[in-house]
MARLUM-164407 format. One line per 4 residues: number of its first residue (from 1); their letters; for each residue x, y, z of N, C-alpha, C, O. Coordinates in pm, whole numbers, plus 50000, padded with zeros to 5 digits. Last residue first. Layout:
<recs>
NUM> A> X,Y,Z,X,Y,Z,X,Y,Z,X,Y,Z ~ ...
</recs>
This chain:
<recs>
214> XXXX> 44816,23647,59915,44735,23694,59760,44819,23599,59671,44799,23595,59550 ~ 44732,23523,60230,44790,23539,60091,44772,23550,59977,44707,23462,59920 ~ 44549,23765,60437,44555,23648,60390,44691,23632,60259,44735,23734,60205 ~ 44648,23930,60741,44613,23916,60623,44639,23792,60529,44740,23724,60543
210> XXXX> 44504,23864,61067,44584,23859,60984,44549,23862,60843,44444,23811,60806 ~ 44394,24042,61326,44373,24003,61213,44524,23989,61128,44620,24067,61125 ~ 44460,23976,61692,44469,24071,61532,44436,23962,61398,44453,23841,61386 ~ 44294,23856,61953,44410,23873,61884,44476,23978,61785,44551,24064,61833
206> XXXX> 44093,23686,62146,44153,23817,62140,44229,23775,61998,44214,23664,61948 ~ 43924,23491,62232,43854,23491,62102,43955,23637,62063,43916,23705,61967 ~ 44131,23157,62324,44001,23264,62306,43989,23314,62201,44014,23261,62092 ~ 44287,22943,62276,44372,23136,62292,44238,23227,62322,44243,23348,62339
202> XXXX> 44327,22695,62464,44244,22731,62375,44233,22872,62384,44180,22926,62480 ~ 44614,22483,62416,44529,22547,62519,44416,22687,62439,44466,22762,62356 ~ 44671,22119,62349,44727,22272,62298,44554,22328,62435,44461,22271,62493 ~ 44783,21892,62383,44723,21946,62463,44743,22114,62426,44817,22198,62475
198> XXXX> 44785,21712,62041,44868,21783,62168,44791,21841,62225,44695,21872,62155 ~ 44669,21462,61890,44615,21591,61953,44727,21604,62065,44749,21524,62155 ~ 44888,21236,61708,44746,21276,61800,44758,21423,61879,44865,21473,61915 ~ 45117,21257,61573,44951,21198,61439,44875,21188,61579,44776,21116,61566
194> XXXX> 45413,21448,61477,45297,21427,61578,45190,21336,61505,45180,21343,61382 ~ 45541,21608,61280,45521,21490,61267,45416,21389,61402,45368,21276,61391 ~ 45454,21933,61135,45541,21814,61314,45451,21686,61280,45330,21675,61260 ~ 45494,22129,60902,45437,22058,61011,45500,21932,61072,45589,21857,61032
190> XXXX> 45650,22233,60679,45608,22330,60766,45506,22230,60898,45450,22298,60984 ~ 45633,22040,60508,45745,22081,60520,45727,22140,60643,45801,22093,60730 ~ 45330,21805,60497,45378,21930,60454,45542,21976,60533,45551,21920,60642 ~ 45407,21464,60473,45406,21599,60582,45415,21694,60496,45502,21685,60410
186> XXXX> 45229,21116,60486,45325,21232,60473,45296,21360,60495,45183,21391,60532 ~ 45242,20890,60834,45215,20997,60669,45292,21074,60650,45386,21116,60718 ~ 45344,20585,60905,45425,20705,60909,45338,20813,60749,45360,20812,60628 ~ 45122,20435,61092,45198,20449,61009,45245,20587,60972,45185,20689,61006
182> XXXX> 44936,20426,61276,45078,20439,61343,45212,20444,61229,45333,20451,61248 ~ 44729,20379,61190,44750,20529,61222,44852,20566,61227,44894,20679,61204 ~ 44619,20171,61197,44688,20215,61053,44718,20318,61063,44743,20382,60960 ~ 44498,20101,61425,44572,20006,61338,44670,20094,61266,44792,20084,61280
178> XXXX> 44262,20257,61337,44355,20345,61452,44474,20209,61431,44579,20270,61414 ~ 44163,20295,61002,44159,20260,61100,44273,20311,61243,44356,20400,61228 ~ 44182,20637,60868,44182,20535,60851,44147,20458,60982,44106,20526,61076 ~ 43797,20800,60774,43910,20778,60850,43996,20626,60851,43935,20519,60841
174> XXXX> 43730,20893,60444,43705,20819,60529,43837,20823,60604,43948,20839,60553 ~ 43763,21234,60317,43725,21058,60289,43773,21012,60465,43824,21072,60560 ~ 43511,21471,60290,43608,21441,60364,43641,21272,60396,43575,21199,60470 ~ 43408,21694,60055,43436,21556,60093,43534,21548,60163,43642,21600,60132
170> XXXX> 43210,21966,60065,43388,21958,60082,43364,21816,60131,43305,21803,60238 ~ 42966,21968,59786,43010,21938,59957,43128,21911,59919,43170,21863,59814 ~ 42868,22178,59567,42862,22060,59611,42895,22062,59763,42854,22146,59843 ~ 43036,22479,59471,42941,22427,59405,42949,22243,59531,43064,22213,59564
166> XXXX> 43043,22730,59761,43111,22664,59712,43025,22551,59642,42937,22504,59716 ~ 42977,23090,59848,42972,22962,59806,42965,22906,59714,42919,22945,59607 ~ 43217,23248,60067,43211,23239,59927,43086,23084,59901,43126,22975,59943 ~ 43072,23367,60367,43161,23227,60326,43133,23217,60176,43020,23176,60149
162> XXXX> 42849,23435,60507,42881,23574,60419,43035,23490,60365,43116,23569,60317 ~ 42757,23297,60704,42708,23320,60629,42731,23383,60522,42643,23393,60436 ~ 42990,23350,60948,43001,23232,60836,42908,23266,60705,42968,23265,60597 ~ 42948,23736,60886,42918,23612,61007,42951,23499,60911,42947,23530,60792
158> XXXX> 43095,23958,60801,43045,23950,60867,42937,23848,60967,42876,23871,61071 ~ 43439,23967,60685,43309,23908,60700,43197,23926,60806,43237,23897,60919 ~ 43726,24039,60653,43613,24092,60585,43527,24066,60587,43462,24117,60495 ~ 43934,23834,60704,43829,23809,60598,43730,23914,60571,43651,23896,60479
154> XXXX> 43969,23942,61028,44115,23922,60895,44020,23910,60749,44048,24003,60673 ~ 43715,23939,61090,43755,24019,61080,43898,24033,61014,43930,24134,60952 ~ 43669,23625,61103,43580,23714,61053,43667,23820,60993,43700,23813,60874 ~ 43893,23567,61281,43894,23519,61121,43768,23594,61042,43779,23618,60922
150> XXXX> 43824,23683,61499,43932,23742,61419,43940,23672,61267,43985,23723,61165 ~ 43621,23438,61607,43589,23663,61540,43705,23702,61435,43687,23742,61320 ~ 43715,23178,61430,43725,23296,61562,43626,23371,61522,43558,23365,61419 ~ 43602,22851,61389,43719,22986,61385,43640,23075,61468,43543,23059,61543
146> XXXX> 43726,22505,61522,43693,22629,61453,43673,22738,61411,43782,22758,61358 ~ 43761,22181,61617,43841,22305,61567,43724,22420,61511,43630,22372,61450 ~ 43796,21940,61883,43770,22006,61750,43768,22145,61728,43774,22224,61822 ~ 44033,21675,61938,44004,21839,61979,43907,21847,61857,43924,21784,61753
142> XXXX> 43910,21352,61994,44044,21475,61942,43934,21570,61976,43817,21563,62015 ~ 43893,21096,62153,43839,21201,62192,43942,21351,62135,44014,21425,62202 ~ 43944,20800,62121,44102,20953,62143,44007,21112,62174,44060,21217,62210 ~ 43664,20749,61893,43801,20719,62016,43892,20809,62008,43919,20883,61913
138> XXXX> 43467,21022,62022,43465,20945,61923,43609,20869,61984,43662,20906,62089 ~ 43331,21311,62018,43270,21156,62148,43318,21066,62002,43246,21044,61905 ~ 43521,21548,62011,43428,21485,61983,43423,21393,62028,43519,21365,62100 ~ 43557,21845,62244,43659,21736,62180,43535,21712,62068,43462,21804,62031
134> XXXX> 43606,22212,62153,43554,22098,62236,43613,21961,62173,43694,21956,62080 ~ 43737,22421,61994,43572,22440,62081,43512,22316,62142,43394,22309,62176 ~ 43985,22608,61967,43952,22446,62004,43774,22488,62086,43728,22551,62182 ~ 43987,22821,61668,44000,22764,61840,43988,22648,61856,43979,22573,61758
130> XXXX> 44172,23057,61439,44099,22927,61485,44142,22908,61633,44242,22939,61698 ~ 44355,23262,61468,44214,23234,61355,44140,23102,61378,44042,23070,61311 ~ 44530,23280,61605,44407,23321,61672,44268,23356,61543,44164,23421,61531 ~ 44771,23255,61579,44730,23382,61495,44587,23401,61548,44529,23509,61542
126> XXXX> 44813,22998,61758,44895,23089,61732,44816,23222,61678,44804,23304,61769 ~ 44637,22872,61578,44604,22883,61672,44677,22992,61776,44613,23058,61859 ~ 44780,22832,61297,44659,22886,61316,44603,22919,61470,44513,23003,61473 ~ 44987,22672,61394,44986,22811,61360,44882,22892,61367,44879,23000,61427
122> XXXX> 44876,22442,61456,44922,22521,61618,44968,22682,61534,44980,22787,61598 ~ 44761,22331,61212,44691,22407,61337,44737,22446,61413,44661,22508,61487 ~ 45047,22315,61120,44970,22430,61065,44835,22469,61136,44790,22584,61137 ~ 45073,22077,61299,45221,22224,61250,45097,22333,61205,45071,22430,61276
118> XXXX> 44904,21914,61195,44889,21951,61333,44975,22078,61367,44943,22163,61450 ~ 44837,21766,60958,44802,21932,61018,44873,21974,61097,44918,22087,61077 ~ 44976,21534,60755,44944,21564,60900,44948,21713,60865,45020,21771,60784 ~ 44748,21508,60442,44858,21529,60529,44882,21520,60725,44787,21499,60800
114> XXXX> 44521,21505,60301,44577,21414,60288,44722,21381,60355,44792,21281,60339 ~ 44299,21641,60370,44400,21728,60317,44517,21616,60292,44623,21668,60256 ~ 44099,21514,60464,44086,21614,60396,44228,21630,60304,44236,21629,60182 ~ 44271,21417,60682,44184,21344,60591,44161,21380,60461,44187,21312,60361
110> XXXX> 44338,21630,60807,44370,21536,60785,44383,21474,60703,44487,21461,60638 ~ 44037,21700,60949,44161,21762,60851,44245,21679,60753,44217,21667,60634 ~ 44043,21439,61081,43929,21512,60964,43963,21578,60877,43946,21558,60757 ~ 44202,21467,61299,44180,21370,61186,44078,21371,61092,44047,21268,61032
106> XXXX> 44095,21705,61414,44240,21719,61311,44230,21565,61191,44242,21555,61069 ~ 43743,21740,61383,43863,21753,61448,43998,21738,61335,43997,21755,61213 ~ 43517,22013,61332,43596,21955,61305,43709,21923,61335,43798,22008,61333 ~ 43173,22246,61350,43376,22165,61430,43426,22081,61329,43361,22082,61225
102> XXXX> 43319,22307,61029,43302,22299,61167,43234,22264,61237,43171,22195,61158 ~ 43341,22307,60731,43305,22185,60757,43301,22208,60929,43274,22099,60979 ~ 43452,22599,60673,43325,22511,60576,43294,22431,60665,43188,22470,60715 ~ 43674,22638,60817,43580,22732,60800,43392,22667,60744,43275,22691,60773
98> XXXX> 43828,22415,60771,43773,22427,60935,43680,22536,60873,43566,22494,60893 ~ 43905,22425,60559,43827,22300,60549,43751,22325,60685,43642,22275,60713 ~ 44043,22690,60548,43939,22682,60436,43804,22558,60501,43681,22572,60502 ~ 44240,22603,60707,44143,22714,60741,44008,22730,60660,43898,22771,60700
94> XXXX> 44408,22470,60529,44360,22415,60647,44200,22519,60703,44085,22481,60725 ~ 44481,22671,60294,44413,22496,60253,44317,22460,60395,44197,22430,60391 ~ 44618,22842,60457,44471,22863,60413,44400,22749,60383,44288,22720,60426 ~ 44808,22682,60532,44737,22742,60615,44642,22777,60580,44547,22756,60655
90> XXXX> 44936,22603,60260,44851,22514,60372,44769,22570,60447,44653,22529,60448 ~ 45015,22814,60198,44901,22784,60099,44839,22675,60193,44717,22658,60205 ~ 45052,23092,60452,45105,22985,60387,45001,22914,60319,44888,22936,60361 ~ 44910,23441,60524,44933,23309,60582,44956,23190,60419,44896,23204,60312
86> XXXX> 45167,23679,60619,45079,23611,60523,45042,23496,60572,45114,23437,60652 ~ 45276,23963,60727,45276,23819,60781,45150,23797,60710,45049,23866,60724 ~ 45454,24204,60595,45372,24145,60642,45370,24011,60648,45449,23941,60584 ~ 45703,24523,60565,45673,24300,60609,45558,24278,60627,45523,24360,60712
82> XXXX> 45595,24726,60340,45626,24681,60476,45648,24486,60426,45629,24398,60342 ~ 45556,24786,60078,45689,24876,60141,45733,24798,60259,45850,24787,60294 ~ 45313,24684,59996,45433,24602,59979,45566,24661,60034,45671,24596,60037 ~ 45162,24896,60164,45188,24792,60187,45332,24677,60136,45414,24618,60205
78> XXXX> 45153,25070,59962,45181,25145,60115,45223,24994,60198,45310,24992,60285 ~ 45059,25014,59723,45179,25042,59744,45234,25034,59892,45347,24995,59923 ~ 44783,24931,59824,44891,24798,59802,45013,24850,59809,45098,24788,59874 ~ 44708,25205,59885,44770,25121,60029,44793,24991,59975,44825,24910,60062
74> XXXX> 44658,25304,59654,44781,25335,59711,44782,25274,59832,44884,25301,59896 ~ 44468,25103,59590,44583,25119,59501,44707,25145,59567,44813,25082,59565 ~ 44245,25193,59775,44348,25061,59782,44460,25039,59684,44543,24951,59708 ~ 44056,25360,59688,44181,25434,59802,44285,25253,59766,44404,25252,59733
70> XXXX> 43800,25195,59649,43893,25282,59545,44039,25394,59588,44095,25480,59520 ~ 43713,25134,59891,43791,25044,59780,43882,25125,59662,43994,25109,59613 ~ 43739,25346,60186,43676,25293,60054,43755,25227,59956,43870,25268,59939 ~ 43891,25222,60516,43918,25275,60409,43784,25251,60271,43738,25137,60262
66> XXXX> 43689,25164,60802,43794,25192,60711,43814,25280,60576,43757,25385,60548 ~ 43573,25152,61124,43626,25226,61085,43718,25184,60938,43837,25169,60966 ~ 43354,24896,61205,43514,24961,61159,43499,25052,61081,43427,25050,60981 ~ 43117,24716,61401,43141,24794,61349,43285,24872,61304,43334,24919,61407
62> XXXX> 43015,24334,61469,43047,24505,61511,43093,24587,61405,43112,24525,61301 ~ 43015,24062,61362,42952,24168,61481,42910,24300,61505,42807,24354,61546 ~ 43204,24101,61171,43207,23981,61289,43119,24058,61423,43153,24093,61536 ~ 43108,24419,61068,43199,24289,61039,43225,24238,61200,43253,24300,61303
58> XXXX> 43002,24679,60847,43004,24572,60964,43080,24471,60947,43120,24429,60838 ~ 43148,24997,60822,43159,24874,60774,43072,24770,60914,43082,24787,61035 ~ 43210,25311,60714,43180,25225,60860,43147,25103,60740,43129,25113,60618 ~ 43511,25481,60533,43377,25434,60547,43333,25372,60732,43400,25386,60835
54> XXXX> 43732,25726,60409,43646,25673,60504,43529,25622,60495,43435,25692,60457 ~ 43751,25907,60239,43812,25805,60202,43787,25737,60300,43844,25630,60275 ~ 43403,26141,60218,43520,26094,60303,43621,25962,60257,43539,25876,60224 ~ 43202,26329,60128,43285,26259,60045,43394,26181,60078,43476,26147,59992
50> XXXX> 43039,26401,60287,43145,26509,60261,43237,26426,60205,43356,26447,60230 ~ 42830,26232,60262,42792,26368,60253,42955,26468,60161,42976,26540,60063 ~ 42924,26006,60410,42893,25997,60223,42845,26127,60177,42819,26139,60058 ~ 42978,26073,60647,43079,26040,60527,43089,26000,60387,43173,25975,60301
46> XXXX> 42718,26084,60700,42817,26224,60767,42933,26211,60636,42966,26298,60555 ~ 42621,25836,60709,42529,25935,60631,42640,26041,60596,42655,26080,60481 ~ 42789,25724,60883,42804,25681,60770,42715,25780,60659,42746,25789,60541 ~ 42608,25860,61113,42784,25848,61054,42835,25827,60943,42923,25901,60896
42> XXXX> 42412,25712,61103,42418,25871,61105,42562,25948,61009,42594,26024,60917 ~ 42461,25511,61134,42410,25518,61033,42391,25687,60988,42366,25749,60885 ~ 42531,25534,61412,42662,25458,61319,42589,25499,61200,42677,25542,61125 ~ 42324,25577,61489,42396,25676,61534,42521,25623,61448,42610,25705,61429
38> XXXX> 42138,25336,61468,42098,25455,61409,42198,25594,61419,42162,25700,61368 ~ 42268,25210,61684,42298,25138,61525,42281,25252,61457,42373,25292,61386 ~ 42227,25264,61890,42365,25286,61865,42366,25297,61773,42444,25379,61724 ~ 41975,25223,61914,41984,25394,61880,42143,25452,61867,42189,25565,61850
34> XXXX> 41912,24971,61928,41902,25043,61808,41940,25148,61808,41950,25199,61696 ~ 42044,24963,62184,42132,24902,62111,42084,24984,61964,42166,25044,61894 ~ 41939,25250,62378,41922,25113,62334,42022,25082,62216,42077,25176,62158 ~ 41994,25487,62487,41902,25452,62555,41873,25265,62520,41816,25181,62591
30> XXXX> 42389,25550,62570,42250,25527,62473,42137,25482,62527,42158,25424,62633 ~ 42573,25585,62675,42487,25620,62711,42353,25631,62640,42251,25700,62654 ~ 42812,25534,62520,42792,25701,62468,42626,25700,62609,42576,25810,62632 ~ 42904,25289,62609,43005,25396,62607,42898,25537,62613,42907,25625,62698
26> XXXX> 42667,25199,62576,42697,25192,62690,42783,25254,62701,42786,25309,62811 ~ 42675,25164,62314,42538,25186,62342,42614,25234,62527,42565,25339,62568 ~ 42883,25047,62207,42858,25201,62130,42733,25259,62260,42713,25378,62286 ~ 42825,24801,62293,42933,24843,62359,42906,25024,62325,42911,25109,62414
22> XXXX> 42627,24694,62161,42580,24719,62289,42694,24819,62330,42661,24917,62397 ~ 42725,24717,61883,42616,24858,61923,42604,24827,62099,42576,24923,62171 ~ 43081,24658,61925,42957,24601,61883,42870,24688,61922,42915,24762,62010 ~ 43372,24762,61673,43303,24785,61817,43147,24755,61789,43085,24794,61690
18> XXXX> 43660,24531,61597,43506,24592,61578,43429,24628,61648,43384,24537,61718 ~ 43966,24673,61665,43834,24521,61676,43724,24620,61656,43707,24738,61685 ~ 44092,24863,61741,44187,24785,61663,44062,24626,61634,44088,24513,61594 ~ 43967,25204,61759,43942,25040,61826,44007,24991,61716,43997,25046,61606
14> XXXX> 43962,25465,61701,44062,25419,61810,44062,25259,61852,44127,25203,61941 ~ 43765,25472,61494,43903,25485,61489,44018,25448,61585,44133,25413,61557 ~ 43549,25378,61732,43569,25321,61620,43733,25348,61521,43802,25252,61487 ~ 43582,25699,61858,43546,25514,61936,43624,25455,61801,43741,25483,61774
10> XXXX> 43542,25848,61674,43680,25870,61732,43670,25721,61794,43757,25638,61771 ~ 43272,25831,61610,43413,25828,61471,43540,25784,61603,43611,25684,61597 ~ 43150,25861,61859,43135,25737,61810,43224,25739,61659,43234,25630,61603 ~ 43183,26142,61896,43246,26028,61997,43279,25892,61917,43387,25832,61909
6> XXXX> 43048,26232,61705,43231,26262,61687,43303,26160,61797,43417,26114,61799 ~ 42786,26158,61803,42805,26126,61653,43041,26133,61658,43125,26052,61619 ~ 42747,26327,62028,42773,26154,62002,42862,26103,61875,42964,26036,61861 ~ 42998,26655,61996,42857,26569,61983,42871,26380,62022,42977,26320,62039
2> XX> 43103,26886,62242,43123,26721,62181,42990,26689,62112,42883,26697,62173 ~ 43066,27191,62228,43038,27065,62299,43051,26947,62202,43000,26941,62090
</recs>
């Protein structure tokens, strides 16, 4: 007979997202969310027993299935063999300032970054590492920005809290006037010359993780 315990390896191996204890809890029929948690801990007991290249992990919530650190040698090899999709020094530059400083709208970015964004937020939005979580009450009413689950889970993290920290505050200088907007900035290579909020549409919270650039 099946045990829980082989349900809940095979759950978790078969999920491409982190599975959360209510979900563990309601798949296997659990009596409560703790007795999912205590059944993942079981697991993880199971794979430090028999020495497994397998671990459980938390992250953005929920729970994965992966690899132990000392296995990663041979999956950099296993890796540089393939294509992967990296993200660009902007893209992280951008992701960095939305991760720290959220919400946050583009002219903030912006600001920040001394460029137009707007190319490298529709990427980001695209990859589903960042959302639009509302405007701000300010003029033009821009979008504001911030990140996902999946940016959890591309990062290895388990909630903002777990965000490298950084010595002081990310300064963000002053906006220019709307006068002075209409002037022509300058552009990263990789972004659209646009300088107000496109009606972009807000991807939720699905996607894949992407890996970052080393």
């Amino acid at each position: 007979m099946t045990e829980p315990i082989d349900v809940l390896e095979a759950l978790l191996f078969a999920s491409d997202a982190p599975v959360e204890p209510a979900l563990i809890q309601e798949v296997l029929d659990l009596p409560s969310a703790e007795a999912a948690r205590a059944l993942v801990e079981s697991l993880r007991e199971r794979f430090d027993e028999q020495a497994r290249v397998l671990q459980v992990i938390e992250v953005g919530g929920g729970f994965r299935l992966v690899t132990r650190p000392e296995i990663a040698p041979w999956l950099v090899k296993l890796a540089r063999s393939r294509t992967r999709s990296r993200l660009s020094r902007p893209a992280l530059e951008t992701l960095a300032i939305i991760a720290y400083r959220q919400p946050v709208s583009r002219p903030e970015v912006d600001a920040a970054r001394g460029v137009n964004s707007e190319g490298v937020l529709d990427n980001l939005l695209e990859r589903r590492l960042i959302r639009i979580g509302g405007r701000k009450e300010s003029a033009g009413r821009p979008f504001l920005y911030e990140t996902t689950r999946e940016f959890l889970v591309a990062f290895g993290l388990r909630d903002l809290g777990d965000l490298p920290k950084v010595e002081g505050e990310l300064a963000i200088a002053d906006l220019v006037p709307a006068d002075a907007a209409a002037e022509e900035p300058s552009r990263d290579t990789e972004e659209s010359p646009a300088a107000v909020d496109s009606p972009q549409q807000d991807p939720g919270s699905g996607g894949t993780g992407i890996a970052p650039a080393g």
